[in-house]
N, C-alpha and C positions, 0 to 999 in steps of 0.2 A: 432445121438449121437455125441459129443465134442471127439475128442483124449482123453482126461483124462475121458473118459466114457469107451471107445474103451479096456483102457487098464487095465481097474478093479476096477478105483475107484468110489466109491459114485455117487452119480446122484448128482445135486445140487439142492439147495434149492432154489423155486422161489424167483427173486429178486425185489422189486418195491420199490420207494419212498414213504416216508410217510411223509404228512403235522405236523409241529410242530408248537410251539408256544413258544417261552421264553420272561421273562418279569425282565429284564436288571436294572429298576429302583433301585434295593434296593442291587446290589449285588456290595462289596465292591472292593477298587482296590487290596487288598490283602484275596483273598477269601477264602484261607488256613490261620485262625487266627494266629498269629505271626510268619509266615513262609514265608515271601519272597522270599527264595530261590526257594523252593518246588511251591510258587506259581506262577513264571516266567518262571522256567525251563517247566510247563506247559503250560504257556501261550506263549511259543514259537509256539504251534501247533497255535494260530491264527493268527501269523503271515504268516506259511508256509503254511498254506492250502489253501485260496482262492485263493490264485493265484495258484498254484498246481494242487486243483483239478479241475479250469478252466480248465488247461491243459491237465489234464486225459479224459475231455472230448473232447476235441477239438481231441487230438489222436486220440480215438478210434473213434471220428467221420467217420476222414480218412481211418480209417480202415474198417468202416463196409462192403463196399461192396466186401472185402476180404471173409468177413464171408459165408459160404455154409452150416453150420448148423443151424436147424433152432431154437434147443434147445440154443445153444449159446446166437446166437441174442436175442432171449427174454432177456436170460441174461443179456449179454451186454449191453442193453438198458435199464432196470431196473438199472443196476452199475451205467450209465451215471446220469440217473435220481437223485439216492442219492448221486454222490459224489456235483452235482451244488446243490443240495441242502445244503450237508456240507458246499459248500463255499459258499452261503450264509448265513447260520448263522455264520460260521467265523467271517464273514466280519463284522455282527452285535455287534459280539464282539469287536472285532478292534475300532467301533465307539464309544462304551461304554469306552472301554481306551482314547482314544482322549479327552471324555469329562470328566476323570477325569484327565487330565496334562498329560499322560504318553504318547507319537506323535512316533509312531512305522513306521511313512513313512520315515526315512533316512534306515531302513532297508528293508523294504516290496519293496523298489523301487529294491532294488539290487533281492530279491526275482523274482521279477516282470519280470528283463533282464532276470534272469538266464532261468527261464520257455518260457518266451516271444521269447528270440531272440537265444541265447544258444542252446536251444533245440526247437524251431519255426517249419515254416514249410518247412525248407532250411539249411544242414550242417553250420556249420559256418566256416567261415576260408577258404573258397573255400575247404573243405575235398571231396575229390573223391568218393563221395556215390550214388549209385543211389537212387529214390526217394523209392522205394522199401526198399533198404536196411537200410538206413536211417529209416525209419517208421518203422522197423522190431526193430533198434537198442531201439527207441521210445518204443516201447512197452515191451521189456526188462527192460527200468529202473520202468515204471509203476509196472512190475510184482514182482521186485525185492522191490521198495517200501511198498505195499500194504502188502510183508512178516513183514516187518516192523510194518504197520500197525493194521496188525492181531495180532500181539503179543501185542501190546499196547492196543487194545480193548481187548484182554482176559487179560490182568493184569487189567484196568481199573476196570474191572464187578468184577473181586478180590479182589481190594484195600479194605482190612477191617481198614486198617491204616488212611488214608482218612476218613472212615468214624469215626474213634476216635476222629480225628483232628475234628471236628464239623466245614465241610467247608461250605459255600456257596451254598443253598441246588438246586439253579438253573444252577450254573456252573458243579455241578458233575453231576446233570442229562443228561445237554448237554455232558458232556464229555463221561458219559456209554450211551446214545442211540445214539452218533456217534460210539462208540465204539464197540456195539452190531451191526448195521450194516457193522463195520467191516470187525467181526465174519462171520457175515450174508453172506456176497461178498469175502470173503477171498480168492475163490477159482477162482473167473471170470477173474480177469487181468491171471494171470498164465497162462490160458486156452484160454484166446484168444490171447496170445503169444505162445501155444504151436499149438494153429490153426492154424496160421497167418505162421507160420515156414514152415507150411507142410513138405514135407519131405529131407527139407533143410540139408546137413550132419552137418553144422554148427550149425546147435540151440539151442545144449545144449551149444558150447563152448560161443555163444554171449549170453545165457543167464548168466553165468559164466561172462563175461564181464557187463552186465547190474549191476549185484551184485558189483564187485568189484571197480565200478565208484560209485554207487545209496551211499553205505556203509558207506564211508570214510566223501562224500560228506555232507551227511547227518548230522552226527557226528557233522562237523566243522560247522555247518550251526546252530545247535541246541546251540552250546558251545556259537558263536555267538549270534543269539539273546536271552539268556538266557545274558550274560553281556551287550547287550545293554540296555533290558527290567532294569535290576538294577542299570544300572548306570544313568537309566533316569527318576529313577520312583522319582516323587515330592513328596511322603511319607516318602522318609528315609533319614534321614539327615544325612549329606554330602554324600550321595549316596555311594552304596556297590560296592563291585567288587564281580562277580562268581569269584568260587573256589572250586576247588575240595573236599578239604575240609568239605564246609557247604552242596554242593553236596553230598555227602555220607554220614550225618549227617541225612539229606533227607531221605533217601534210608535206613537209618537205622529205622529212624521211619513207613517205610513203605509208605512213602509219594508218592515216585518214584518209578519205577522198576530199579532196580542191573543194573548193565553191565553185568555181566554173562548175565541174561536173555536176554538181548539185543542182545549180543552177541552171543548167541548160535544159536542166527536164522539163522545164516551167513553158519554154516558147514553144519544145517540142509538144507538149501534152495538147495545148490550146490551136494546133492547125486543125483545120476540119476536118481533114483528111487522114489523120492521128491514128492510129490502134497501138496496145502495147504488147504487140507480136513482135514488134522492132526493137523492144527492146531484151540486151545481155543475148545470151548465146543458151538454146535449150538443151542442146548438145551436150556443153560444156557442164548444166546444172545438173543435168539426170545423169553423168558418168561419177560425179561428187555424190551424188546419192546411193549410188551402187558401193560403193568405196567409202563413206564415211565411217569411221571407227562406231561411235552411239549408234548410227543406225545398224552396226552388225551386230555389235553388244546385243542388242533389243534383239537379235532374229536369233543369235546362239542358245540365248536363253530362253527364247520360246522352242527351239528346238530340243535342247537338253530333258526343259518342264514335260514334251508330248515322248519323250523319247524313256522315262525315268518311268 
C-alpha cells in the first residue's frame, strides 16, 4: 500500500490512458462565441501543457525506480501514460491555432526553457543539490501543480456557464475529458512525492516549497499567455489587451473559475493533514469519461479497424 494508504485514506482509483480522437476542422479560433477573453485565458492551457506534461513524464520517469510499492507503480504508470497523452492533443491544438494566424511559438519557446532546462535533469545555476534532492524538489512542484489541476478539472465538469455560452462542442469536450482525468489522477503525483520522501524530516517543509514556487509562477505564466494569445489573435481588430477587468466579466458569467476558487487550493494543499482524494468528485469525472464524445470516437474506430 502507498503512505497515503498507510495513513487512512482511500485506495485510488485505477489509472490508465484512454485513446481519443478530436476533429479540429470546424472549431473556430474563438470557440466561446463573442468572448475572447474567456476563450484565451483558456487556451492558455495549450500552450502550458505539452511541454509540461512532457516534463511530468520524463520526472517521474526518473523517479520510478524509487518506487517500492507496487500499487503505486501501477499508478504511476497509468498518470505517465495520460498526461503524454494530454500533451499530445495539446499540441494538436497549438497546430489548429497556427493554422488559423494566431503563432503561440514566441511564447511556448520561453515555456519550453522553463520545463526543458530550469527544471531539466541538472540544477541550474550550479545550485548545490544532489541529484536526489533536486528530483525530490521535481516532484514537489509536479504535486503542487496537478492541485491546480484537479481544481480546474472539477470546475470544468461544472462549468454550467460554458455550457450557456453555446461554445465549441469539440473544444469543451477536450477540456472535460482532460479534466475528468484529472479528477481521475488527482491523487498520484502527491503520493509519489509523499513515497519518494520516505522518511525524510523535511517533506512536508519542500512540499511547502514546491507550493510556494509552482503558485505565483503559475499565476504570472497564465496572465502571460492570456495577453499574448490577445494581442496576437488576427480576429480582433487592432488587437486586445488582457485586463482584469474583462477577466472578471468572464468569471462573472461563469466562463472561468473565480480566484477565490483558485486560490483556496493553496491553504488547502499546505495543512498536514492534506491528501488530494478531497478533491472534485470521482464519480462525477469517470461517468464524463464513459460518455465523452473523443473518447468514443477513439473506441468506434478501434472497433470498426478489428471488426473490417
Amino acid at each position: 500500500m502507498t503512505d497515503a494508504h498507510r495513513t487512512g485514506h482511500p485506495p485510488t482509483h485505477p489509472i490508465a490512458p484512454r485513446r481519443v480522437s478530436f476533429d479540429w476542422d470546424d472549431t473556430p479560433l474563438h470557440w466561446i462565441p463573442d468572448e475572447p477573453t474567456a476563450t484565451h485565458v483558456i487556451n492558455v492551457l495549450h500552450l502550458l501543457l505539452p511541454a509540461g506534461e512532457r516534463w511530468f513524464v520524463k520526472v517521474f520517469k526518473e523517479a520510478l525506480p524509487l518506487v517500492r510499492d507496487a500499487t503505486l507503480l501501477k499508478d504511476v504508470k497509468g498518470f505517465m501514460g495520460q498526461e503524454a497523452t494530454h500533451s499530445v492533443q495539446h499540441a494538436y491544438v497549438l497546430d489548429h491555432l497556427a493554422r488559423q494566424g494566431l503563432d503561440t511559438s514566441p511564447y511556448t519557446r520561453h515555456v519550453e526553457f522553463l520545463f526543458d532546462v530550469l527544471l531539466g535533469e541538472r540544477p541550474p545555476f550550479g545550485m548545490p543539490l544532489s541529484d536526489r534532492e533536486w528530483l525530490r524538489f521535481r516532484l514537489s512542484v509536479i504535486a503542487a501543480t496537478e492541485q491546480f489541476t484537479a481544481v480546474l478539472g472539477n470546475w470544468v465538469l461544472d462549468a454550467d456557464g460554458l455550457d450557456r455560452a453555446d461554445p465549441d462542442p469539440v473544444m469543451l469536450d477536450l477540456l472535460r475529458w482532460h479534466g475528468a482525468e484529472e479528477v481521475e489522477h488527482r491523487s498520484v503525483a502527491f503520493d509519489m512525492y509523499e513515497h519518494c520522501g520516505g522518511e525524510d524530516p523535511g517533506r512536508y517543509a519542500r512540499r511547502a516549497l514546491g507550493m510556494a514556487i509552482t503558485a505565483p509562477i503559475l499565476f504570472y505564466l497564465w496572465g502571460w499567455g492570456a495577453a499574448h494569445l490577445l494581442r496576437n489573435d488576427p480576429r480582433l481588430v487592432g488587437r486586445m489587451r488582457y485586463t482584469l477587468r474583462r477577466h472578471n466579466r468572464a468569471v462573472a458569467k461563469g466562463l472561468l473559475p473565480s480566484w477565490r476558487e483558485l486560490g483556496a487550493a493553496v491553504p488547502r494543499y499546505l495543512r498536514r493533514s492534506y491528501h488530494p482524494s478531497r478533491e472534485g468528485s470521482l464519480h462525477k469525472a469517470v461517468a464524463y469519461l464513459a460518455t465523452s464524445p473523443g473518447a468514443r470516437a477513439a473506441a468506434g474506430a478501434i472497433g470498426r479497424a478489428a471488426a473490417s
